[in-house]
TIZA-693324 format. One line per field, with one value per residue (C-alpha): residue in three letters; y, z, x. Coordinates in Angstrom, 1 decimal. Example, Ala and Ser with C-alpha at 12.3 -4.5 7.8 and 13.67 -1.06 7.14 Angstrom:
<lofis>
r	[ALA  SER]
north	[-4.5  -1.1]
up	[7.8  7.1]
east	[12.3  13.7]
</lofis>
This chain:
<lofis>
r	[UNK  UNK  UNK  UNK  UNK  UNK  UNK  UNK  UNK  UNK  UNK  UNK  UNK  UNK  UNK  UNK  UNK  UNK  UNK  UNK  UNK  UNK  UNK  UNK  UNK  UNK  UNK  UNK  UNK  UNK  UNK  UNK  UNK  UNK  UNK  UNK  UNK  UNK  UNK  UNK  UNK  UNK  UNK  UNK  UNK  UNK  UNK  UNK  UNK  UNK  UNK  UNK  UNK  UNK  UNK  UNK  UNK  UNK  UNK  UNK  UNK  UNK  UNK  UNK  UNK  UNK  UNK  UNK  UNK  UNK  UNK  UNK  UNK  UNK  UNK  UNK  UNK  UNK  UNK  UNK  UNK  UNK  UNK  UNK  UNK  UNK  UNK  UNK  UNK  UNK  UNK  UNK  UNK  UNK  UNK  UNK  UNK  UNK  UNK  UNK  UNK  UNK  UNK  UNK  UNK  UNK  UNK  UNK  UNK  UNK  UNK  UNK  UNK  UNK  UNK  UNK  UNK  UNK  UNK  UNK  UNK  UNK  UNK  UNK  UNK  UNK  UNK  UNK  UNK  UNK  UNK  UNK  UNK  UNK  UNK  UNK  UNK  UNK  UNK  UNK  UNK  UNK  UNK  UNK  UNK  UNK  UNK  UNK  UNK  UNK  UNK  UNK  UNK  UNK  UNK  UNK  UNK  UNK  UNK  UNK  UNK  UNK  UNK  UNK  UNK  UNK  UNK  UNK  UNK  UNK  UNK  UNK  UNK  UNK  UNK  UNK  UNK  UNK  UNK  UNK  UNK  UNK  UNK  UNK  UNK  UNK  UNK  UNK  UNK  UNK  UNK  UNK  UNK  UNK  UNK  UNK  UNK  UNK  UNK  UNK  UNK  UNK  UNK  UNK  UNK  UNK  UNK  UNK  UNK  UNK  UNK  UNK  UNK  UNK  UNK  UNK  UNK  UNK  UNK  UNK  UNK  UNK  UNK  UNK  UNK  UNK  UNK  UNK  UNK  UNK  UNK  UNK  UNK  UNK  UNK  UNK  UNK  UNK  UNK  UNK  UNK  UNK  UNK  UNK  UNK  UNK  UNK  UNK  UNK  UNK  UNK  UNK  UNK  UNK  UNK  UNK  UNK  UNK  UNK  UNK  UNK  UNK  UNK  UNK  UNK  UNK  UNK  UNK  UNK  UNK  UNK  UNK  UNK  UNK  UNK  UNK  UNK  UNK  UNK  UNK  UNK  UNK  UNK  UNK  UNK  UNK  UNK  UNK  UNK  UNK  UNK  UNK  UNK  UNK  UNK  UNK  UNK  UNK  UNK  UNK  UNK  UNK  UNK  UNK  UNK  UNK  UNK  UNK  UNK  UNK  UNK  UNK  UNK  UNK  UNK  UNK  UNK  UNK  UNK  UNK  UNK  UNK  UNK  UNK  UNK  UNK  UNK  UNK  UNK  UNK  UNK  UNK  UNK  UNK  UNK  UNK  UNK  UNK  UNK  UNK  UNK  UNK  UNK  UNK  UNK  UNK  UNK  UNK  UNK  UNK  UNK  UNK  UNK  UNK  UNK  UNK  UNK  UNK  UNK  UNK  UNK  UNK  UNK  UNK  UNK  UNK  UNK  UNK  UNK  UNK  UNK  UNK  UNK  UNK  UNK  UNK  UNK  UNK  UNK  UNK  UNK  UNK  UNK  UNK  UNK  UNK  UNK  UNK  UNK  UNK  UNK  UNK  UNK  UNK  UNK  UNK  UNK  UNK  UNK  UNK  UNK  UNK  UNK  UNK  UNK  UNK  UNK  UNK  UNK  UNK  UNK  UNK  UNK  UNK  UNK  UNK  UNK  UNK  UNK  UNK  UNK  UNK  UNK  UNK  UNK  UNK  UNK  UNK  UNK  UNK  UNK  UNK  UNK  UNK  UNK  UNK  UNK  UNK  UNK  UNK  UNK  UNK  UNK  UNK  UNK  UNK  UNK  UNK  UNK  UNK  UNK  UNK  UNK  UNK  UNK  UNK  UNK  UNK  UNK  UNK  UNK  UNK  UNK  UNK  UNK  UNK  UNK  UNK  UNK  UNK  UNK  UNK  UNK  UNK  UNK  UNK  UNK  UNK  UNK  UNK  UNK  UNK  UNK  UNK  UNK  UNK  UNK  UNK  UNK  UNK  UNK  UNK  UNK  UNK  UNK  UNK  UNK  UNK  UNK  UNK  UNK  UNK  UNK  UNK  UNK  UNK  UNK  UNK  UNK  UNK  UNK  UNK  UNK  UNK  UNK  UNK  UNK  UNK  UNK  UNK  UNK  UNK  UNK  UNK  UNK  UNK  UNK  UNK  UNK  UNK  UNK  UNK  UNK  UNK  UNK  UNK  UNK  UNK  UNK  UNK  UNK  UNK  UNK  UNK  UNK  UNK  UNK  UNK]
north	[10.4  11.8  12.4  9.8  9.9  7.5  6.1  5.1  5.6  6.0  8.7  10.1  10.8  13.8  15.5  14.2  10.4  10.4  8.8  7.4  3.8  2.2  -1.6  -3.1  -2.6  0.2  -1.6  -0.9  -1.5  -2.2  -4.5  -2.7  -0.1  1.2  4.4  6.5  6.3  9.7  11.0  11.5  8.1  5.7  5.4  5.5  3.4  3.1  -0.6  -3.8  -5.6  -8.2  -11.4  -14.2  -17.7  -18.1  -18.8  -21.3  -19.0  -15.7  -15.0  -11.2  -9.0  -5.7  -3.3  -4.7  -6.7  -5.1  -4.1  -5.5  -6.0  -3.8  -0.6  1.3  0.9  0.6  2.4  1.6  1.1  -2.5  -3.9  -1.8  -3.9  -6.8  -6.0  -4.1  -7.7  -8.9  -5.9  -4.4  -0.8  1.8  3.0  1.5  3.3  2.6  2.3  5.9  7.3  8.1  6.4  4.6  3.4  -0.4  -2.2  0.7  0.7  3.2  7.4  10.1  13.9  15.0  18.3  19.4  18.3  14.6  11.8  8.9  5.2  2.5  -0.8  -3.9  -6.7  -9.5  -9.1  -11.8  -12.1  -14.3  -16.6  -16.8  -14.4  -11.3  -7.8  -5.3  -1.9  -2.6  -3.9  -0.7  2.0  0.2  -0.1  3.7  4.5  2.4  4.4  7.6  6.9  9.4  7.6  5.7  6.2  7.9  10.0  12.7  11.9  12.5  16.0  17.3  14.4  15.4  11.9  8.7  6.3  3.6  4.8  1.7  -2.0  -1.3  2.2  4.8  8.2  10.3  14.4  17.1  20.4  21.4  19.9  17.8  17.3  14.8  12.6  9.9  9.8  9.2  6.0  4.4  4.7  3.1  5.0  3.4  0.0  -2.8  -5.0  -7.8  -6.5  -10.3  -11.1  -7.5  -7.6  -11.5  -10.8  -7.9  -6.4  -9.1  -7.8  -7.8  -9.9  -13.4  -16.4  -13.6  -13.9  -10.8  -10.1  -8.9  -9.5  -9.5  -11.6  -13.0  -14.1  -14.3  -18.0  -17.6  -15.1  -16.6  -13.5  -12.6  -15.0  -14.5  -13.6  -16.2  -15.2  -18.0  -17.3  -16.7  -19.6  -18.1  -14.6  -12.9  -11.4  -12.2  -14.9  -13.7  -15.3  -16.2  -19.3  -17.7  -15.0  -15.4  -12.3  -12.1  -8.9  -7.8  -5.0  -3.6  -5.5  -8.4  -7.5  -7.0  -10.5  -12.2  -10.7  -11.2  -14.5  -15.4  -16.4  -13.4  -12.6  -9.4  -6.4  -2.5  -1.1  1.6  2.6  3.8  1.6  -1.3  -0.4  1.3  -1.9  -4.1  -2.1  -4.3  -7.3  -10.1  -12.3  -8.9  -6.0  -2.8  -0.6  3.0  4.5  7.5  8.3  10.8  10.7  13.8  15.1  18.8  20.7  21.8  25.3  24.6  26.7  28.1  30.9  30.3  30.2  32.5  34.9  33.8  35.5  33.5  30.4  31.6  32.0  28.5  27.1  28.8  27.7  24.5  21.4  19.1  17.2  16.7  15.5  12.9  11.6  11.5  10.5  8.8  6.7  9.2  7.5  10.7  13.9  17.2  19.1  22.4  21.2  19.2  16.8  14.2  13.9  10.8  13.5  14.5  12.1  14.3  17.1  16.2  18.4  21.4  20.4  19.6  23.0  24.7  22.8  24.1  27.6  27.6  28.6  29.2  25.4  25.0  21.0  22.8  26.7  29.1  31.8  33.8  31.8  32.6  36.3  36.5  34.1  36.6  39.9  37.8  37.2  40.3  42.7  40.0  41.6  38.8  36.9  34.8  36.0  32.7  28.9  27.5  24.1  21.5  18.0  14.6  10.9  9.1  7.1  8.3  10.1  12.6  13.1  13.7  16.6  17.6  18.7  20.7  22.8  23.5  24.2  26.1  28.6  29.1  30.3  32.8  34.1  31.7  29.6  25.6  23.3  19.2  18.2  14.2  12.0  7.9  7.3  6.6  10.4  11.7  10.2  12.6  15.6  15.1  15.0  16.8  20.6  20.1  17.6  20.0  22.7  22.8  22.8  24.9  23.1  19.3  16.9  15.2  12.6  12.3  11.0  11.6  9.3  10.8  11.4  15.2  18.0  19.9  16.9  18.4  22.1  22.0  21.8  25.5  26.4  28.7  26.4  23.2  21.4  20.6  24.6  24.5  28.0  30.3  31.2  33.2  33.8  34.4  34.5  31.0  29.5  31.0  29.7  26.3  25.9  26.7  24.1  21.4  22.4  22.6  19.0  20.1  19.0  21.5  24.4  22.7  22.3  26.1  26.4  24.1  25.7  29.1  27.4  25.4  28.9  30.8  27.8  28.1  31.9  31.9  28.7  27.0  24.3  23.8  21.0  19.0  16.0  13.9  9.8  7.5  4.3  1.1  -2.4  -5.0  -8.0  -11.3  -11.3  -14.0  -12.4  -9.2  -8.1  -5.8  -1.7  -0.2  3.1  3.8  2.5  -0.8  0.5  0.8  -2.3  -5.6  -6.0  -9.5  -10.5  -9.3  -10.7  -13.7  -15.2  -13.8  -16.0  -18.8]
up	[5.8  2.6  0.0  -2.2  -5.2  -4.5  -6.5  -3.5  -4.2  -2.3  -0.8  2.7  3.8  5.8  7.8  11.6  9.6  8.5  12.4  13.6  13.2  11.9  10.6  7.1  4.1  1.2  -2.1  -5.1  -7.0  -10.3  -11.2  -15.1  -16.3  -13.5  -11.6  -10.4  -6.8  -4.7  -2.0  0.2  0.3  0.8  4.7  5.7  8.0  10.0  10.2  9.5  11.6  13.7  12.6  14.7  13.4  12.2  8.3  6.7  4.2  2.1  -1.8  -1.4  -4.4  -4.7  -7.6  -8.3  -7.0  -4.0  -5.3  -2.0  1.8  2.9  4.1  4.5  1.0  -1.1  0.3  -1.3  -0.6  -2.0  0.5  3.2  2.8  3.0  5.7  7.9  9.0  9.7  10.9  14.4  15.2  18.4  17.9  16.3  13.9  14.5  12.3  13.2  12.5  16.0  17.2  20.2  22.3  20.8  21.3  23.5  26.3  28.4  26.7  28.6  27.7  30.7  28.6  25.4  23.6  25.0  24.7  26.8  25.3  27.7  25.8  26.4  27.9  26.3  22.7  20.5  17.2  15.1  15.6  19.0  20.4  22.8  21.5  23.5  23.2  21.1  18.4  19.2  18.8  16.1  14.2  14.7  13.7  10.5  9.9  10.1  8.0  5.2  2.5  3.8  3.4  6.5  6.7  6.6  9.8  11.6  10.6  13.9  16.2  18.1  19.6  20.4  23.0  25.1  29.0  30.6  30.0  28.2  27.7  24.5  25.1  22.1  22.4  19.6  18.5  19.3  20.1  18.0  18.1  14.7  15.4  17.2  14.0  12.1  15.0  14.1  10.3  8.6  11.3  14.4  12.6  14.7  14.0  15.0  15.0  14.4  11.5  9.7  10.0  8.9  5.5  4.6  1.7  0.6  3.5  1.9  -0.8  -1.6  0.2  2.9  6.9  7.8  11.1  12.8  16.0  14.2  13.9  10.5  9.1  5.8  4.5  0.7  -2.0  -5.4  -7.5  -10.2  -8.5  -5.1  -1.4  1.3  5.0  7.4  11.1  13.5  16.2  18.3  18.0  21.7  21.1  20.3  18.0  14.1  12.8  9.3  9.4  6.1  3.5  -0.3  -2.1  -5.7  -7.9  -11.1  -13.8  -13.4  -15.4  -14.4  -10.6  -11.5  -13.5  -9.9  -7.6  -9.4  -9.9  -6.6  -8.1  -5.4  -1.9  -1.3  -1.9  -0.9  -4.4  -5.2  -8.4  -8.2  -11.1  -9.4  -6.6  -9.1  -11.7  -8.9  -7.0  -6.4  -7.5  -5.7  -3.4  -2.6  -0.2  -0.3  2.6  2.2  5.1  6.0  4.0  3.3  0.2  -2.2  -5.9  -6.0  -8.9  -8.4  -10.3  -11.4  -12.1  -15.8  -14.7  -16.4  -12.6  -11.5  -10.2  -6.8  -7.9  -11.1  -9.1  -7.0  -9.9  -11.3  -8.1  -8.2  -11.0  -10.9  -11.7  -9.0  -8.6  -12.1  -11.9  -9.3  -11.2  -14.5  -13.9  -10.3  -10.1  -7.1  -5.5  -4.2  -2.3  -3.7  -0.9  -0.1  1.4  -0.7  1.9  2.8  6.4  7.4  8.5  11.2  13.4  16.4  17.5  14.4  15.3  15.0  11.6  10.6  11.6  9.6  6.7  6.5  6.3  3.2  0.5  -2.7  -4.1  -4.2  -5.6  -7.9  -9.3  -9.3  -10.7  -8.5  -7.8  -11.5  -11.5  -8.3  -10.1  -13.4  -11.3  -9.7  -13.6  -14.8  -11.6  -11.8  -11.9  -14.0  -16.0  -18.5  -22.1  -23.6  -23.2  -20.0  -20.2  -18.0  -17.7  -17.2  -18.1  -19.9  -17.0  -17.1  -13.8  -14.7  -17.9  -16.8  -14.3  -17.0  -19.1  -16.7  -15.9  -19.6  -19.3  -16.2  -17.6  -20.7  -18.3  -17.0  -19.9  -20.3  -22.7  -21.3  -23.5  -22.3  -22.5  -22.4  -21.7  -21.2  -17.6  -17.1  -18.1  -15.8  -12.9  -13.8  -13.5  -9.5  -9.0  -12.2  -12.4  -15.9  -17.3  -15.8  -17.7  -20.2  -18.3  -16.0  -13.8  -13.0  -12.4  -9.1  -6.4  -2.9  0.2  3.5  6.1  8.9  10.7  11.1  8.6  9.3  7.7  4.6  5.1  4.9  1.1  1.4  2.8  1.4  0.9  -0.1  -2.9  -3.2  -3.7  -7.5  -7.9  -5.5  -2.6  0.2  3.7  6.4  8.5  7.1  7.4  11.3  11.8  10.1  12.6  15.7  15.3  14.2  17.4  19.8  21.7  23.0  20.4  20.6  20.7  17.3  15.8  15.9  14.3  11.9  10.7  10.5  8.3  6.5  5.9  4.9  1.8  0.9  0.8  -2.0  -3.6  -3.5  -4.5  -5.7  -4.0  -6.5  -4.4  -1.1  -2.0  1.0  1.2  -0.4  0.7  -1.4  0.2  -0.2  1.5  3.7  4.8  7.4  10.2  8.6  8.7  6.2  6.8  5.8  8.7  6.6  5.4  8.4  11.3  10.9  9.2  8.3  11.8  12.2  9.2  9.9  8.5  9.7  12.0  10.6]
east	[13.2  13.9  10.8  9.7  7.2  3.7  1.2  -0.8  -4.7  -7.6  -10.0  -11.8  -15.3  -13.7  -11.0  -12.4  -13.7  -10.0  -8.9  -12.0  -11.6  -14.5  -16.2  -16.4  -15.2  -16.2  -16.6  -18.5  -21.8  -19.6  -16.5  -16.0  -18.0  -19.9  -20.6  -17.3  -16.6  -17.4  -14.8  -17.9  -19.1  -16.1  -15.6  -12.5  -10.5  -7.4  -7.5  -9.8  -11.8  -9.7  -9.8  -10.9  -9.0  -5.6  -4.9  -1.8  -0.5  -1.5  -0.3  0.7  1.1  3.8  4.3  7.7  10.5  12.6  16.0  17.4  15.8  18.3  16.7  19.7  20.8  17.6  14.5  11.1  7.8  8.5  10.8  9.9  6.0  7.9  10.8  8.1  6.8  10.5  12.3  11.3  12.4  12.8  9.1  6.1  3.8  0.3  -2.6  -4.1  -0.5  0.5  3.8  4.6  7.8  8.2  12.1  12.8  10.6  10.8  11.8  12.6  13.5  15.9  16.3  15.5  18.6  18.9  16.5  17.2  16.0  15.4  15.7  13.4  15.5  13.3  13.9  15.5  16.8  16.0  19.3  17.9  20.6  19.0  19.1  21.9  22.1  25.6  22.9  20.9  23.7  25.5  22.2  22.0  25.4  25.0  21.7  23.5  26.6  26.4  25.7  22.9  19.3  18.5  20.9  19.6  17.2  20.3  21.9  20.7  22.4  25.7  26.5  24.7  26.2  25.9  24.5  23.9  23.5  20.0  20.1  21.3  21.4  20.9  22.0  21.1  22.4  19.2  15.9  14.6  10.5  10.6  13.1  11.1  8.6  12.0  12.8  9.3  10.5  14.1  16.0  15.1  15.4  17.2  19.7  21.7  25.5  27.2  24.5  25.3  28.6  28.7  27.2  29.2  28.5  26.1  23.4  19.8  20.6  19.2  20.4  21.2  19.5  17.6  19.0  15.9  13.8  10.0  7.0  8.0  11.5  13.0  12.6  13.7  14.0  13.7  15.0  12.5  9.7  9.0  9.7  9.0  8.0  7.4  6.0  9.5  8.3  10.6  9.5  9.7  6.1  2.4  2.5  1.5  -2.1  -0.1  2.1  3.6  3.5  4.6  5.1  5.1  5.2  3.1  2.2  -1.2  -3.2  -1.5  -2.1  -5.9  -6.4  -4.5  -6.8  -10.1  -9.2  -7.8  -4.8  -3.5  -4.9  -4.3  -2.2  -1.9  -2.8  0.5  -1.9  -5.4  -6.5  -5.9  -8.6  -10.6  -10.6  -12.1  -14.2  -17.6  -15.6  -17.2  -14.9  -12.9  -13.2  -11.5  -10.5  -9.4  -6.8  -5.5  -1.9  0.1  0.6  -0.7  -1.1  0.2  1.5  5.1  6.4  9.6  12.8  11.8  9.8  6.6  5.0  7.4  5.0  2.8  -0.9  -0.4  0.2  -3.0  -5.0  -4.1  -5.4  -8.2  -9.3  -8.3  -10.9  -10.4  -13.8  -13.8  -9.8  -10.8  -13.5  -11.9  -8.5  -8.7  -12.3  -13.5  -10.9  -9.0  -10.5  -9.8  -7.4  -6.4  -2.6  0.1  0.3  -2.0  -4.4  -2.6  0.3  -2.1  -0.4  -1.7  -3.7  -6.1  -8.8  -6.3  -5.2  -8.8  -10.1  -6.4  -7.4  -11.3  -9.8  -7.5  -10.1  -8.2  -7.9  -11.9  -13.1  -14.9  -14.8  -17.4  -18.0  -16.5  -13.5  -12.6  -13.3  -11.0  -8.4  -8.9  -8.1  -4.6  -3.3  -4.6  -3.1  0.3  4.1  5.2  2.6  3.7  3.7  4.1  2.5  2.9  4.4  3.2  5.2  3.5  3.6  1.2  -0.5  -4.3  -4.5  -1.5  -2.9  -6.3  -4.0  -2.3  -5.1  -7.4  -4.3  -4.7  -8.2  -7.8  -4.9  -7.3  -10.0  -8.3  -6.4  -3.1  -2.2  -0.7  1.2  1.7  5.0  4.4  7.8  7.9  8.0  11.4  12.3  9.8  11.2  14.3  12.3  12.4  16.4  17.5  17.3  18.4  15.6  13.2  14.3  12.0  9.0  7.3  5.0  5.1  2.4  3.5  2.6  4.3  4.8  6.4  7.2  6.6  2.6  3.9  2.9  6.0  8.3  6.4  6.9  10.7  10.1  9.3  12.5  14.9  17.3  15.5  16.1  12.9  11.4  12.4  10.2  12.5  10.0  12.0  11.0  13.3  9.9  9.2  12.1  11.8  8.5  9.2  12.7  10.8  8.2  10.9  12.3  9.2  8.6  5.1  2.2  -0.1  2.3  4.0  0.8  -0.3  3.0  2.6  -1.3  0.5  3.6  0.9  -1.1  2.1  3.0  -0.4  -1.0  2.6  1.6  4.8  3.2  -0.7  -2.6  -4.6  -5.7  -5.0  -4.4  -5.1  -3.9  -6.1  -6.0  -7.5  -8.0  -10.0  -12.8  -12.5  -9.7  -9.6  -7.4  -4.5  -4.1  -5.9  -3.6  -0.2  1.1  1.7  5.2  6.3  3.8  4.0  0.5  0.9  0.9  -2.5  -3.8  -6.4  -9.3  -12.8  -15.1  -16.7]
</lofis>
C-alpha cells in the first residue's frame, strides 16, 4: 500500500516488550497538569484483555468523517476503522502484526512466481449469498485497476485467474515475498460481485449495502452525524460480543470533552494529545500497541541537506528525549529507524538486535556525540552556507520538532530557520515537489501498512518518489530488490538489517521518534487490539465488557 501520513501516538517499554502480549492497561497518575509520561514505563501491548460478557452497543469516536466506505477509492485510516469490522479479506492481520490465511484457507507456493489460494467454501455475504472465487478474482481485478488505491500492490502481478471451483491462482514476474502482507491490507479485500456491480458508481456511499462477508454490517450512515454497525446475525463466523457500533467523528478538544465525560466510549487516538489529555482520567484506561507509524525528518530537494555527514551530524545532535517530552507527553520512544517496531511482523529478535546497533540518532547527545557531529559538518563537501529551512505546521509536537532541529544545527555550527504554513499547505509538501521548494527539511509522520520493514525501505530507492534528497545506490537498490524477492523470513530479514543499516549510514531520512498505536477506552470496557492491527481486524468483534 501506498504511504500515508499518521498522527497515531503512543510509546514502548522496548524493542523484545514491543510483541509480548501482556495484562492491564497503562494509565496515568494525572488527568491535566501532571508529570510527562516516560517511554520506559508505559507497557506495551498487542491487545487487551478478553472480555468475558457481551455489551448492547458502544459510542465510537474517529478523527473525521470517511470520505466514502469504499476502500478502493478513498483510503484512510477513517473508514478503514470502520470497514475493517465489515469487510473480510484473503489474510487476516493479527494483533502482534503477523498475518495469517483468513477467506482463503488453504496457500501454497508451487514455485516462486505463483501462489495458489484455496478459498473457504463456508463464507457468506451479507445478502446471504456464499462467496465464489468469481467474487474473489473480480475483487482482485477491481483492486488492481489502475486508478485504484491499491494499485500499486499489484505492479509485480502477471495474471490472476480462476483454477478451480474455490481456487485463484496468482503468477508474478518475479517472486513476490510482500504480497500476502498487501492481501491482509485493502488488496485482499472481498467482495460480493452482484452487490458491486448493482451500485455502480454510487459504491461506498450512504444509503449504499457494503457487500461484505464480516462480523458487523452497515446499518446507516447519517452524513455529517454518524455511522451505524449492527451485529450481521447471519455472519458465517464466531458471533461479535457488540450487538452494534455508532461512530461519530470530532476535533480534538471536542474528542477529549466526549471521552472524559462518557459522552464517547472509546476511540484509537490518531493525535497524541488526545491520549496525553486524559491520561489518569478516571473511568478510562489506555493501552499502547505496537505500530508502524514514525516521526523522521525528510531532506528535501533544495539542497540545504544535500550533503550525507551534514545529515549525520544533524542526527547526532538531535534532542530526542527532550522532543518526546515536550512536544509528545513521553508518549513516543526516541528511535534509531524511520519506521516504527510494529513493522517487525517476524523474526523480531533479528530486527531488535539490527536496531540496538545503529548509534548515530542517540535519545539524548553527549558530549561526544556532538564533537563527532562537529568534525561531520566541519570535514563536509557541501555544507550549507546559509539558514537551513525547516517546514512544519503549527500542531505542538511538530513545533516542538521543528525547533530542536534549530537548536541542534546551532550546536554544531548551522544556522535553521522555521518555515510555519496552516495545515492544509503542509499536507502539499508530501505530493508537491514545487510547495516543497522552499524548504529544506520537513517535519514528518508516517505509516506503512504492511508488518515488513522492507515496505519502508523502497523509499530509499533510486527512483522513488518518495527520496526527495537524491540518495543513489545501485547496491541498495540491489539489496532492497533481492529481499522484496526472497520468500524465506529469516534470509529477507538479514537483508532487510543490512538495507535498514545502508539508509541509515546516508541518512536518507533522520529518525526522530517511533509512535505506537493508543487505545482509549472506558474502563468497563476491554477486549480489542491495542496494536495497529485495528485498521485492518475486526476489533469490534472482540470488544466486550469485563467480568462482573
Amino acid at each position: 500500500m501506498k504511504l500515508r501520513t499518521a498522527t497515531t501516538a503512543a510509546c514502548v517499554a522496548g524493542a523484545m516488550a514491543l510483541l509480548a502480549a501482556c495484562s492491564g492497561a497503562t494509565t496515568g497518575t494525572s488527568a491535566s497538569g501532571g508529570k510527562a509520561a516516560d517511554a520506559a514505563d508505559l507497557a506495551l501491548t498487542p491487545t487487551t484483555p478478553q472480555a468475558a460478557e457481551p455489551v448492547a452497543a458502544v459510542n465510537w469516536l474517529l478523527e473525521d468523517e470517511p470520505d466514502s466506505l469504499d476502500l478502493d477509492t478513498q483510503g484512510g485510516s477513517a473508514g478503514r476503522t470502520v470497514l475493517t469490522n465489515v469487510c473480510e479479506r484473503l489474510y487476516q492481520l493479527q494483533p502482534d502484526m503477523s498475518v495469517r490465511p483468513f477467506l482463503a484457507r488453504q496457500t501454497a507456493r508451487p514455485d516462486a512466481t505463483h501462489l495458489v489460494l484455496t478459498l473457504r467454501d463456508d463464507v457468506t455475504f451479507h445478502d446471504g449469498s456464499k462467496m465464489t472465487a468469481d467474487d474473489v478474482l473480480f475483487s482482485l481485478k477491481r483492486h488492481a485497476a489502475p486508478e485504484m488505491e491499491q494499485s500499486d500492490e499489484f505492479a509485480n502481478v502477471s495474471a490472476m485467474r480462476k483454477t478451480g471451483e474455490d481456487e485463484i491462482t496468482i503468477t508474478f514476474k518475479e517472486p513476490d515475498a510482500l504480497f500476502t502482507k498487501a492481501l491482509a491490507g485493502d488488496a485482499g479485500l472481498v467482495y460480493n460481485r452482484e452487490q458491486v456491480e448493482k451500485a455502480g458508481k454510487e459504491f461506498g456511499t450512504p444509503g449504499q449495502g457494503d457487500a461484505c462477508s464480516g462480523p458487523y454490517e452497515v446499518a446507516g450512515w447519517k452524513s455529517g452525524d454518524s455511522i451505524t454497525l449492527t451485529r450481521a446475525d447471519s455472519y458465517w463466523g464466531e458471533k461479535p460480543l457488540t450487538g452494534k457500533v455508532v461512530f461519530r467523528w470530532a476535533d480534538d478538544s471536542a474528542m477529549v470533552n466526549a471521552l472524559a465525560t462518557g459522552a464517547a466510549d472509546g476511540t484509537y487516538a490518531d493525535n497524541i494529545g488526545t491520549a496525553a489529555a486524559l491520561r489518569g482520567r478516571k473511568g478510562l484506561d489506555e493501552y499502547f500497541g505496537p505500530s508502524t507509524s514514525a516521526l523522521a525528518l525528510i531532506p528535501t530537494e533544495r539542497g540545504g541537506l544535500a550533503d550525507p555527514d551534514v545529515r549525520k551530524a544533524l542526527s547526532l545532535a538531535l534532542d530526542r528525549s527532550g522532543i518526546a517530552r515536550s512536544g509528545y507527553g513521553g508518549l513516543v520512544e526516541p528511535w534509531a529507524t524511520p519506521v516504527g517496531s510494529g513493522a517487525w511482523g517476524y523474526e523480531q529478535e533479528t530486527f531488535a538486535a539490527a536496531q540496538k546497533q545503529l548509534t548515530d540518532a542517540p535519545a539524548s547527545p553527549d558530549a561526544g556525540d556532538l564533537a563527532k557531529a562537529k568534525r561531520l559538518v566541519k570535514n563536509a563537501k557541501k555544507a550549507p552556507d546559509k539558514p537551513i529551512v525547516i517546514g512544519t505546521d503549527s500542531s505542538q509536537g511538530r513545533m516542538v520538532i521543528a525547533n530542536a532541529v534549530r537548536a541542534a544545527l546551532t550546536q554544531i555550527g548551522l544556522k535553521g530557520r522555521i518555515k510555519t504554513v496552516p495545515a492544509a499547505q503542509y499536507g502539499e509538501f508530501y505530493g508537491d515537489k514545487e510547495a516543497r521548494a522552499d524548504i529544506d527539511v520537513l517535519v514528518a509522520d508516517w505509516y506503512i501498512s504492511k508488518s515488513d520493514p522492507l515496505g519502508f525501505y523502497d523509499n530509499g530507492l533510486s527512483d522513488s518518489s518518495n527520496n526527495w534528497v537524491g540518495f543513489r545506490s545501485s547496491a541498495y537498490d540491489a539489496k532492497l530488490k533481492e529481499g522484496l524477492r526472497t520468500l524465506d523470513d529469516a534470509k529477507r530479514a538479514a537483508l532487510a538489517v543490512d538495507v535498514q543499516r545502508q539508509f541509515a549510514d546516508a541518512a536518507v531520512w533522520i529518525p526522530v521518534a517511533q509512535v505506537p498505536t493508543a487505545l482509549v477506552i472506558d474502563d468497563k470496557l476491554t477486549g480489542p487490539p491495542a496494536s495497529m492491527a485495528y485498521l485492518y481486524h475486526p476489533w469490534a468483534a472482540k470488544l466486550g465488557a469485563k467480568k462482573g
